[in-house]
C-alpha positions as CSV (number, residue, x, y, z in Angstrom):
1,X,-8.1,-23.0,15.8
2,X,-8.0,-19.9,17.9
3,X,-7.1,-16.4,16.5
4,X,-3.8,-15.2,17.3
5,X,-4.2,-11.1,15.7
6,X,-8.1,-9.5,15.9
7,X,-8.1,-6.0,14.1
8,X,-11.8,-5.1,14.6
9,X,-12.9,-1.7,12.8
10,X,-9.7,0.0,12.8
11,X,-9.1,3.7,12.1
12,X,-6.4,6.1,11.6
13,X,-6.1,9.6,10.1
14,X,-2.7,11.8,9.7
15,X,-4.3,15.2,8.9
16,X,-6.6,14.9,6.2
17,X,-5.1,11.9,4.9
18,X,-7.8,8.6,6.0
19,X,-4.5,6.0,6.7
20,X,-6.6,3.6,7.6
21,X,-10.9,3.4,7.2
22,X,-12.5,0.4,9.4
23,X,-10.1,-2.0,9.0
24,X,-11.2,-5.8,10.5
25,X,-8.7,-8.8,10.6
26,X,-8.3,-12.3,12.1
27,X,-5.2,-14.5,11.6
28,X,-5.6,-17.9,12.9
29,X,-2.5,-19.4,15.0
30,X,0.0,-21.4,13.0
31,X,-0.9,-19.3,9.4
32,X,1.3,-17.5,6.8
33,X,-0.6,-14.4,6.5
34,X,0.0,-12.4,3.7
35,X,-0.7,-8.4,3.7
36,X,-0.8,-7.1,0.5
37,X,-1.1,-3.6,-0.5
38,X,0.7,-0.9,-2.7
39,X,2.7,1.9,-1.2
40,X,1.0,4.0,1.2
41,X,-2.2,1.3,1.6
42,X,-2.0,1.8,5.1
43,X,0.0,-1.2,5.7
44,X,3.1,-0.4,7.7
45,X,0.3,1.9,10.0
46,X,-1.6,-1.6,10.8
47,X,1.8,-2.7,12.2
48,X,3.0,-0.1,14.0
49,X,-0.9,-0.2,15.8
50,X,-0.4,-3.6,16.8
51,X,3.0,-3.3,18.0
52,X,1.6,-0.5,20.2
53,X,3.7,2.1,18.2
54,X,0.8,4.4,17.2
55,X,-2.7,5.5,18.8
56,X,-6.0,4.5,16.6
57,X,-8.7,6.8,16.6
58,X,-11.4,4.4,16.6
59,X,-11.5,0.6,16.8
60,X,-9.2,-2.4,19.0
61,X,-7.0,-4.8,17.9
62,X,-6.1,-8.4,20.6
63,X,-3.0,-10.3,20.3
64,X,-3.9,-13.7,21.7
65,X,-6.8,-12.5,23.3
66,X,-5.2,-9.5,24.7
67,X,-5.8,-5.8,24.2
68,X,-3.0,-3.8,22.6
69,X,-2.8,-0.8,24.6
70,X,-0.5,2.2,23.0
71,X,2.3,2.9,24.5
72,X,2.2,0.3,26.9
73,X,2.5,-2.9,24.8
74,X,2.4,-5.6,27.4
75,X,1.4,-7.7,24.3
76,X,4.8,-7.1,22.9
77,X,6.3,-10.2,24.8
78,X,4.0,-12.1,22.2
79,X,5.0,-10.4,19.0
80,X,8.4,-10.4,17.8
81,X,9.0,-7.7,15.0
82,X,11.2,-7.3,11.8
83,X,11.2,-4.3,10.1
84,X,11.7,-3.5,6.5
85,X,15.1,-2.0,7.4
86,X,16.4,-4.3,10.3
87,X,19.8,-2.3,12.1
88,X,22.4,-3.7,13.6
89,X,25.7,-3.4,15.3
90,X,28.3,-3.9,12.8
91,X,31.0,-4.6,14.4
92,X,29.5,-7.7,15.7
93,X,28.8,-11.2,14.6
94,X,25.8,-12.7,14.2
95,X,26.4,-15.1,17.6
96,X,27.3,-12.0,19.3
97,X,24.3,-10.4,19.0
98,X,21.9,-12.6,19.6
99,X,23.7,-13.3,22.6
100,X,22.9,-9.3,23.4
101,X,19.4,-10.0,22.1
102,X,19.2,-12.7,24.8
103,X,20.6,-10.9,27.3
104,X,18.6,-8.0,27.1
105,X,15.5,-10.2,27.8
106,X,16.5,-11.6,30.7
107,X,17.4,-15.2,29.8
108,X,19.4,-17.0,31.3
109,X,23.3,-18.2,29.2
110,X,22.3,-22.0,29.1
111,X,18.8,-20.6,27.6
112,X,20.6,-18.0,25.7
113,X,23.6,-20.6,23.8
114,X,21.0,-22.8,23.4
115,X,18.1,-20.7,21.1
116,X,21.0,-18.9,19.4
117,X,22.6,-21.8,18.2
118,X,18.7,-23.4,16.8
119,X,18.2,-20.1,15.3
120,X,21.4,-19.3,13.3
121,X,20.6,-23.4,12.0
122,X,17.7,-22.3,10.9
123,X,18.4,-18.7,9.5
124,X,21.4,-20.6,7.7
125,X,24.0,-18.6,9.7
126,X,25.5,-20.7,12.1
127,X,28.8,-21.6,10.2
128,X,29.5,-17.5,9.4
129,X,31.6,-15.7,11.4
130,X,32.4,-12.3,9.8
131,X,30.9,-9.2,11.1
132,X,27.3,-8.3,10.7
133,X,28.6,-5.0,8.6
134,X,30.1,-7.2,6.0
135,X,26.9,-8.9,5.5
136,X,24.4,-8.9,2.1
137,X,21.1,-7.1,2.1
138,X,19.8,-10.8,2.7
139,X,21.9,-12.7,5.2
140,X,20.7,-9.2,7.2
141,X,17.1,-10.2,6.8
142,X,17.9,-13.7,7.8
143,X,19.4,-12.1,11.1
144,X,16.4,-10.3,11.7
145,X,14.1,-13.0,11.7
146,X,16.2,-14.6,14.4
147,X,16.4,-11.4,16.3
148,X,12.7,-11.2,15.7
149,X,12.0,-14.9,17.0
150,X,14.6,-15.1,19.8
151,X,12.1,-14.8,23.0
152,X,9.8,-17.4,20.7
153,X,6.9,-15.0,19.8
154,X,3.5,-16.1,19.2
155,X,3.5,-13.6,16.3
156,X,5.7,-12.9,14.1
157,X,5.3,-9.3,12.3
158,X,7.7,-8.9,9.0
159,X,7.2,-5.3,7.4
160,X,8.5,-6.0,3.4
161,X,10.5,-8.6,4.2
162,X,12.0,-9.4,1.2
163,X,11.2,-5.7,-0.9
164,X,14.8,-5.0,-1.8
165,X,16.2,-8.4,-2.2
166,X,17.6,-10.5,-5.3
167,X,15.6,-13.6,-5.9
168,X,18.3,-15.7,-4.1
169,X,17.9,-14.0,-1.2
170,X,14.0,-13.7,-1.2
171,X,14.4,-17.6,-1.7
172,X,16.1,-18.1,1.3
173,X,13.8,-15.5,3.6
174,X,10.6,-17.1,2.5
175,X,11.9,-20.8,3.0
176,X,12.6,-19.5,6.9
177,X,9.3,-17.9,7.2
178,X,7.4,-21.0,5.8
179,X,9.5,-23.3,7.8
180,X,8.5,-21.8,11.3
181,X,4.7,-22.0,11.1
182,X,5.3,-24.9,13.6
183,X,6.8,-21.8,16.2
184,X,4.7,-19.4,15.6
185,X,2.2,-17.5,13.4
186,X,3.5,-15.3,10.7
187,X,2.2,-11.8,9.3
188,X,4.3,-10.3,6.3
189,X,3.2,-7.0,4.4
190,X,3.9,-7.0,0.8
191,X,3.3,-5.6,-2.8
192,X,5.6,-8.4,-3.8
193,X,2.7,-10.4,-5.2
194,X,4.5,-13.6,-5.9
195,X,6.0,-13.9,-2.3
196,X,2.2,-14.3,-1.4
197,X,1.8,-16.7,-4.2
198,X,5.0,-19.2,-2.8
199,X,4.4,-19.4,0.8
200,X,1.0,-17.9,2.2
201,X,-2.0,-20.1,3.3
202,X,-4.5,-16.6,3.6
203,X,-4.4,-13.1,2.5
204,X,-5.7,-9.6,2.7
205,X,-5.5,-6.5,0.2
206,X,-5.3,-3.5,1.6
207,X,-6.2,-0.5,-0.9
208,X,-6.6,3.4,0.1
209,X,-6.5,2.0,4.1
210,X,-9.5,-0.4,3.3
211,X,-9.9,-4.3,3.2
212,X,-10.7,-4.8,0.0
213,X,-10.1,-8.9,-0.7
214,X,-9.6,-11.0,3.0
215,X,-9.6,-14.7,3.1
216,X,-7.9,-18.2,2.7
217,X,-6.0,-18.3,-0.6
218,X,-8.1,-21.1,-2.3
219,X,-11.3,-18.8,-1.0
220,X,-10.4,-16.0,-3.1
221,X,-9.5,-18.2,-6.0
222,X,-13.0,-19.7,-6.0
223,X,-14.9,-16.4,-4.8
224,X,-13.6,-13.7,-6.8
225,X,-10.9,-15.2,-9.2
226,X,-11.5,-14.6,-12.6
227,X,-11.6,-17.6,-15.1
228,X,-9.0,-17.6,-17.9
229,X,-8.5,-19.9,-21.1
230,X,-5.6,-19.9,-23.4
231,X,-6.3,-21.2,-26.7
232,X,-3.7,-21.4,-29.3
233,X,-4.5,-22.5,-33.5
234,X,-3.0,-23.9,-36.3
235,X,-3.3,-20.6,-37.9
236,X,-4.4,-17.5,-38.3
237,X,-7.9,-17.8,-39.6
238,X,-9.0,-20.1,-37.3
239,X,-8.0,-17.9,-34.4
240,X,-10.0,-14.8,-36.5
241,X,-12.8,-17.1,-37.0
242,X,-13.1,-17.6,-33.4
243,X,-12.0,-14.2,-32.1
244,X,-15.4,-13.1,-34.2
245,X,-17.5,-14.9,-32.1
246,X,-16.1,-13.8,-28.6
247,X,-17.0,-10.5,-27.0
248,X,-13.9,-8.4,-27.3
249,X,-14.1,-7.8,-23.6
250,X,-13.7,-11.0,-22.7
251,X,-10.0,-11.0,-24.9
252,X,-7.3,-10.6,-22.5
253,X,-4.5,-11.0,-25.2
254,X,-4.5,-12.0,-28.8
255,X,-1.5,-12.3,-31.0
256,X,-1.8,-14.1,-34.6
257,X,-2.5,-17.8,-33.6
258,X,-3.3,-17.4,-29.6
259,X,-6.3,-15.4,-27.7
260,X,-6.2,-15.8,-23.6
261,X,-9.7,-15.1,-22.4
262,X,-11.2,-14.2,-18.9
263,X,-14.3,-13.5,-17.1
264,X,-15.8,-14.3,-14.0
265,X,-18.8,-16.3,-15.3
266,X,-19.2,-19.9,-14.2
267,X,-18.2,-22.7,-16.6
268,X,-17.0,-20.5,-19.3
269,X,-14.3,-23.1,-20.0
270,X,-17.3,-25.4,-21.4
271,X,-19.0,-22.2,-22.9
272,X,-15.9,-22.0,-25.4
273,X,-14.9,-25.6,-26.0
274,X,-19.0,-25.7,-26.8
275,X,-18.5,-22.6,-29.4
276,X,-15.5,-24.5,-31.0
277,X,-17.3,-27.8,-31.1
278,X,-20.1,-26.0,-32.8
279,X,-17.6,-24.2,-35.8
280,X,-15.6,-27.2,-36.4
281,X,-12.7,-25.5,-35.0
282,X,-9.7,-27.8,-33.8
283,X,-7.4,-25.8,-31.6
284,X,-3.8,-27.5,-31.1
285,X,-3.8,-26.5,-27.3
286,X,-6.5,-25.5,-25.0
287,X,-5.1,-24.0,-21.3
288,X,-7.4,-23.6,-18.4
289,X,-6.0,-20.7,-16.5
290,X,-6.4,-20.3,-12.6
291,X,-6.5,-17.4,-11.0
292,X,-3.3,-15.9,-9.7
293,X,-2.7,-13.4,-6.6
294,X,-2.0,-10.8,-9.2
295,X,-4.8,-11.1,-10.7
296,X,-7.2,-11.1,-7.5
297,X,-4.9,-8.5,-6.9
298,X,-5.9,-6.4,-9.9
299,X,-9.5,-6.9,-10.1
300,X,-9.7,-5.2,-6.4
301,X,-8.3,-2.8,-7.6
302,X,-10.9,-1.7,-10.5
């Protein structure tokens, strides 16, 4: 599968501030890739270098092979773009413009009736007709992606998509995002960590402009995902009986009856059924916790 984004050893500085330190990327064609960071990780400066937007000082970055040049995006005709704050006209509706959208780029009005009319199907627009200033935080978004995808990009670029949306309306932008990996490949910056959770097949974390995590999410479960188990008693002296035996750094959370435990050592869930065995301690439920995204998130972090 060939790589539709290569960041290779990327670099930018605003003054004294190091935005971005030897960043490296690939996202394979047809993924959901998920950028995570906090505020300020250097994130929205990764985009706005491979939309051509902003000059590196050190390092490349290829868009279906081809070299991003700033300034002079001829790459751009690949990557469609939706930004965290999409603008539009108001006083139009959502068929009008697109039509504009498709207009602008050249296409012809047979080409131009017929994407609009797939895109507002699948954006879930098609049946509204009111003006675009009437519209929620969310059916904007939706709009956007369909502005974004109109000349059928190979990548699609969303900047926090779905930061300042209610959970209905991040339901509905992540459903269209993970329905159009058959069109195209999709990058998405983030510190909504559950987004990445729902609908991303690889990820990177971004901390202080650095790559600190990068890889498929069931690679960064297995490589750096810390074990928990949840074990809940009868009572409470059989959960201080065992709490006595465990390292206290090891206790995630304990309440009366219930200790959740994590580390990163292998088999530790046969390490502490093994202790219980050996006390004669019956606990009424025993949990294997996977890793989550948050927590892969936070152990970069420290």
């Amino acid at each position: 599968m060939a790589d539709v984004l290569q960041i290779d050893h990327l670099a930018k500085s605003f003054a004294a501030v190091r935005a971005l330190d030897d960043v490296c990327l690939t996202v394979p064609e047809g993924s959901v890739f998920g950028l995570i960071g906090e505020n300020g990780a250097g994130k929205t400066t990764t985009m706005k270098i491979v939309l051509g937007l902003l000059r590196p000082d050190a390092g490349e970055v290829h868009v279906c092979g081809q070299l991003v040049h700033f300034g002079r995006a001829a790459t751009n005709r690949l990557v469609g773009y939706l930004p965290d704050v999409p603008q539009f006209y108001d006083f139009m509706t959502a068929d009008e413009y697109l039509a504009l959208c498709g207009q602008l780029a050249g296409m012809t009005s047979v080409a131009i009736k017929r994407r609009r009319g797939e895109l507002l199907e699948l954006v879930g627009l098609k049946s509204v007709k009111k003006r675009i200033g009437t519209y929620s935080r969310g059916m904007k978004q939706r709009l956007g992606v369909a502005q974004a995808l109109f000349a059928s990009p190979k990548l699609l670029l969303c900047d926090e998509p779905t930061s300042a949306l209610d959970p209905a309306g991040r339901k509905a932008v992540l459903d269209v995002l993970r329905r159009i990996t058959s069109e195209t490949t999709v990058v998405f910056s983030t510190h909504v960590l559950s987004d990445v959770e729902r609908i991303c097949d690889r990820a990177a974390v971004l901390h202080q402009g650095r790559i600190v995590l990068d890889g498929t999410l069931q690679q960064l479960k297995a490589r750096h995902g810390a074990t928990g188990v949840n074990v809940e008693f009868a009572n409470p002296d059989d959960a201080a009986q065992f709490a006595a035996m465990i390292a206290p750094e090891l206790v995630e959370h304990r309440s009366p009856t219930e200790l959740t435990l994590r580390t990163t050592a292998a088999q530790f869930e046969l390490w502490v059924l093994g202790l219980l065995s050996n006390a004669g301690i019956v606990p009424v439920r025993f949990e294997v916790v996977e890793p989550t995204v948050e927590s892969l998130f936070l152990e970069a972090l420290t």
